[in-house]
C-alpha positions in Angstrom: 214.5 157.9 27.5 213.6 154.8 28.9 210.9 152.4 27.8 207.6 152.6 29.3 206.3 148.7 30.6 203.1 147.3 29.2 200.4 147.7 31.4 199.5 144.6 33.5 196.3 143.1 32.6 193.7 143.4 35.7 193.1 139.8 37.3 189.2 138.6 36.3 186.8 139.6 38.7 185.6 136.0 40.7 181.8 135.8 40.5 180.8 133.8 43.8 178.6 130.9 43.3 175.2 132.0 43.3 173.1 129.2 45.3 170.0 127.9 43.4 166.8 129.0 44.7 165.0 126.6 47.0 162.5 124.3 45.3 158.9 125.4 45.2 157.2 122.9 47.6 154.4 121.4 45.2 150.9 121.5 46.0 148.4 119.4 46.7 147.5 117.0 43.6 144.5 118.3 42.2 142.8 114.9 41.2 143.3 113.9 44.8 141.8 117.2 46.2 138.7 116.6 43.7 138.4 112.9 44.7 138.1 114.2 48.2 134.7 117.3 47.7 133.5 114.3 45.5 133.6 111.7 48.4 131.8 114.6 51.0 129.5 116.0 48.7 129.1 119.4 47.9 126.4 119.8 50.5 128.0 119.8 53.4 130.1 122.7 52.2 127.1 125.5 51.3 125.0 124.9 54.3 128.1 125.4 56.5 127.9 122.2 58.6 130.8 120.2 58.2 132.7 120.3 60.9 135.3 117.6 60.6 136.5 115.2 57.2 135.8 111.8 58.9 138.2 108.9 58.0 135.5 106.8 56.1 135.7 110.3 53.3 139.0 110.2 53.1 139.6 106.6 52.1 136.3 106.6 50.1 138.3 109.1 48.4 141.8 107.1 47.9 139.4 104.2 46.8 137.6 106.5 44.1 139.0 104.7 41.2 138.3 101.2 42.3 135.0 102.4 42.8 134.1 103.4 39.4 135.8 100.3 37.5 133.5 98.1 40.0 130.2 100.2 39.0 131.0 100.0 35.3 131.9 96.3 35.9 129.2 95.4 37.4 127.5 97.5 34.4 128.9 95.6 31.8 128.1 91.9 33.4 124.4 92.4 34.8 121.9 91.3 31.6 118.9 93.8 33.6 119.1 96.9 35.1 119.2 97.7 38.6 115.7 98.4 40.9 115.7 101.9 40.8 116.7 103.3 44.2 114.3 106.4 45.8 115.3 109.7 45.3 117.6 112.0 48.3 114.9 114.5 49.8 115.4 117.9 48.1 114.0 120.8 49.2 114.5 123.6 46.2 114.3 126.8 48.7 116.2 125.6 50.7 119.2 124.8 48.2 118.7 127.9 47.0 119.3 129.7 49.9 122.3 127.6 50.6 123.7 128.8 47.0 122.7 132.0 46.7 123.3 133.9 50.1 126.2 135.7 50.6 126.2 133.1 52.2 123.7 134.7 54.1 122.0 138.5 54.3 122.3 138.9 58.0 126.0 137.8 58.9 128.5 140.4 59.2 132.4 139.9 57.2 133.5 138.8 60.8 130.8 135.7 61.1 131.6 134.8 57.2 135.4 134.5 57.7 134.7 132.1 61.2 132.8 130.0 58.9 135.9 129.5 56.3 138.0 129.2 59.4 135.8 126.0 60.9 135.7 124.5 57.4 139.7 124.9 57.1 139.7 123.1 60.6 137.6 120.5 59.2 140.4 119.0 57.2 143.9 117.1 58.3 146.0 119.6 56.1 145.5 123.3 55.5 147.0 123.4 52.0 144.9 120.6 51.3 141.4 122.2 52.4 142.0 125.8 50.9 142.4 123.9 47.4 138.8 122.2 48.3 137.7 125.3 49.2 138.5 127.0 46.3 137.0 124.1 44.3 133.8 124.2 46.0 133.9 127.5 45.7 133.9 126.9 41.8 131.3 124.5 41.9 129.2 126.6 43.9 129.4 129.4 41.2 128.5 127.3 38.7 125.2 125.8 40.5 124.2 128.9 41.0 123.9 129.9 37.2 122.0 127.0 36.5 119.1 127.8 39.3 115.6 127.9 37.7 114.1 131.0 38.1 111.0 132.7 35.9 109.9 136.4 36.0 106.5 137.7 35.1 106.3 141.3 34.6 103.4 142.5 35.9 101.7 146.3 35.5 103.5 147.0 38.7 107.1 145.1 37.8 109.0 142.0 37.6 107.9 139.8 40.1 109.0 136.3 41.0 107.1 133.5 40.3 108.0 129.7 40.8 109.6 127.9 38.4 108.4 125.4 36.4 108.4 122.0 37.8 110.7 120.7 34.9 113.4 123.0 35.4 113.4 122.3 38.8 113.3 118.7 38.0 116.5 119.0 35.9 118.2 121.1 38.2 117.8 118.9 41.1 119.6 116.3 39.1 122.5 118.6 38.6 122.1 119.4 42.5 122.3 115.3 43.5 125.7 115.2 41.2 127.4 118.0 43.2 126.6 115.8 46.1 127.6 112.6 44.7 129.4 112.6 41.4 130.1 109.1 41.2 126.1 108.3 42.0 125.7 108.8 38.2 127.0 105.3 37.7 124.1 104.2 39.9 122.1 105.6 37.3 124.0 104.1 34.3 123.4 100.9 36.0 119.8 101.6 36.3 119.8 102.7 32.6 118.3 105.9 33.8 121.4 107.2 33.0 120.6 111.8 30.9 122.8 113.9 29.2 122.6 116.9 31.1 123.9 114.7 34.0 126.9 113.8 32.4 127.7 117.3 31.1 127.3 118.0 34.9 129.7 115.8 36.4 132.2 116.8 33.4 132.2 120.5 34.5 131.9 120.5 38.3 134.2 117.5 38.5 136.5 116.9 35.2 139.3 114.8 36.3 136.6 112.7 38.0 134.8 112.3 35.0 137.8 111.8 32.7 138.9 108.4 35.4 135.3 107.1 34.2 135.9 107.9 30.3 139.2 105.9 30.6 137.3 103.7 33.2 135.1 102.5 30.3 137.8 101.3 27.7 139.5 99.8 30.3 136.7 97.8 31.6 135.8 96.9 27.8 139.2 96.2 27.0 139.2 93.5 30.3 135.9 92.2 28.6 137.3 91.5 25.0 140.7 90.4 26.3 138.7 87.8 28.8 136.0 86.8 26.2 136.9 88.1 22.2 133.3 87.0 21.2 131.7 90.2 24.0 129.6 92.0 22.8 127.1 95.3 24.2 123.5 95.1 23.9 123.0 98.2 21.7 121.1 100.1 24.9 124.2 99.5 26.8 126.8 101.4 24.1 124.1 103.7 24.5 124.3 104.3 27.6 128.1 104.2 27.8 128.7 106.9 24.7 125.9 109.1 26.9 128.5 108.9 29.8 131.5 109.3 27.7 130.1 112.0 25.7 130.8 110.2 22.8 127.1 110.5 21.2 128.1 111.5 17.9 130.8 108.2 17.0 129.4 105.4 15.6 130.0 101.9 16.9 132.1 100.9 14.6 134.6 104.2 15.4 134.5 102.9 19.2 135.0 99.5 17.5 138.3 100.5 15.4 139.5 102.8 18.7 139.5 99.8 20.7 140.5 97.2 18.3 144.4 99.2 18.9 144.1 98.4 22.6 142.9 94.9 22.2 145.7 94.4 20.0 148.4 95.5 22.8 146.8 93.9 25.6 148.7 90.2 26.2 146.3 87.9 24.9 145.0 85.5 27.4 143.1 81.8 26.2 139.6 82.7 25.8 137.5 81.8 28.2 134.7 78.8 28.3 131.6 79.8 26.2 128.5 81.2 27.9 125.4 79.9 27.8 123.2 81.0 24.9 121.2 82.9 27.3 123.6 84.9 28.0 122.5 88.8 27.2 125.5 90.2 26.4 125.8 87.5 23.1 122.5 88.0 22.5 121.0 90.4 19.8 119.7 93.8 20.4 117.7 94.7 23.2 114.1 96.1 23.1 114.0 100.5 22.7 113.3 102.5 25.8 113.4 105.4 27.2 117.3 105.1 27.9 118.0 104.8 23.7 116.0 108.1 23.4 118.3 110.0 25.7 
């Protein structure tokens, strides 16, 4: 009987190559899309009237850092604040109905989805605008919680009744920041700088915000490196924890913070000495209204 061969091992199966998916294009940067509703204003958006992104918005937005270091700057160096400038018109009925329509009672879906469709136009990139829209469309949500409204129930039911002049006071403050987020340095240099602005600009725009938290040590880091004997008037730290929400550190936490990023900086020979009359070497400045915030 003869022998019976080993069995052959089977060759291995060859797996092809399996070709790596295609990279997922990225999309637009988010700060840049942000710095772009902040430079048009939110405005524009809700009453359904912009039309086209002119060129002047798009490089006010590409120059939105340099314009906060300049205002904060020009902050830090002025001994008096700023004339303040008149208020935007505002019209609170007329905001409201820009807010709270859907976006307005009479339009059909149809009419609604042309209106998205001339705002998409509006902008160079499509990407680009649906991310603005999609921000706006945050923002818009958010003003719209924060409208003042009062009820008074009556014998026959709730019935509307106008709010009271201070809410509407505070919320037209929230309503300038949608349209100009950066204006609340204007205020800050006009020590007319509030809380509930800040807290504003911090939710409807954060990394705009943030770029003027960092803004701030930077600015005070050029001012220490340049001069080691600066110092802020005690209304001016004021002011500056107010817009970095930094109310509840003492000065001399800020102090020890920065005292690390002095320490890194490349020290440059100090500079000659100002006068005495100089405010920012001076002692603390008067109270007002700006201390009590």
């Amino acid at each position: 009987m003869s022998a019976v061969p080993p069995p052959v091992p089977a060759a291995p199966v060859q797996t092809p190559p399996q070709e790596a998916p295609p990279p997922v294009p990225a999309g637009p940067d988010p700060a840049q899309v942000e710095a772009l509703v902040a430079a048009i204003g939110i405005q524009p958006f809700v009453s359904h009237t912009l039309r086209k992104v002119a060129d002047y918005q798009y490089q006010r937005a590409e120059k939105l850092p340099a314009e906060i270091d300049r205002k904060l700057l020009r902050f830090m160096t002025r001994d008096e604040p700023e004339p303040v400038a008149p208020l935007p018109d505002f019209d609170f009925d007329e905001v409201r109905g820009w807010l709270e329509g859907p976006p307005g009672a009479d339009q059909t879906e149809a009419e609604t989805h042309a209106q998205l469709q001339r705002t998409i136009a509006a902008f160079h990139d499509g990407d680009f605008a649906l991310a603005a829209v999609q921000l706006v469309a945050k923002i818009r949500a958010y003003l719209v919680q924060r409208i003042p409204k009062r009820v008074h129930m009556s014998l026959a039911g709730p019935e509307d009744e106008p709010p009271a002049h201070a809410d509407v006071a505070r919320f037209r403050r929230l309503w300038q920041v949608a349209c100009d987020p950066v204006g609340i340095l204007d205020d800050l240099n006009e020590y007319a700088l509030s809380r509930d602005q800040v807290a504003g600009c911090a939710d409807m725009f954060p990394l705009t915000w943030k770029r003027m938290d960092e803004g701030i040590t930077q600015v005070l880091t050029h001012k220490k490196t340049v001069d080691p004997k600066f110092r802020l008037l005690r209304q001016k730290e004021t002011l500056l924890r107010v817009l970095g929400k930094r109310q509840d550190r003492t000065a001399d936490q800020l102090a020890s913070d920065l005292q690390a990023l002095y320490a890194a900086q490349p020290q440059k020979p100090a500079a000659n000495k100002p006068s005495a009359a100089s405010g920012n070497q001076g002692a603390d400045s008067e109270s007002t209204d700006a201390q009590r915030i």
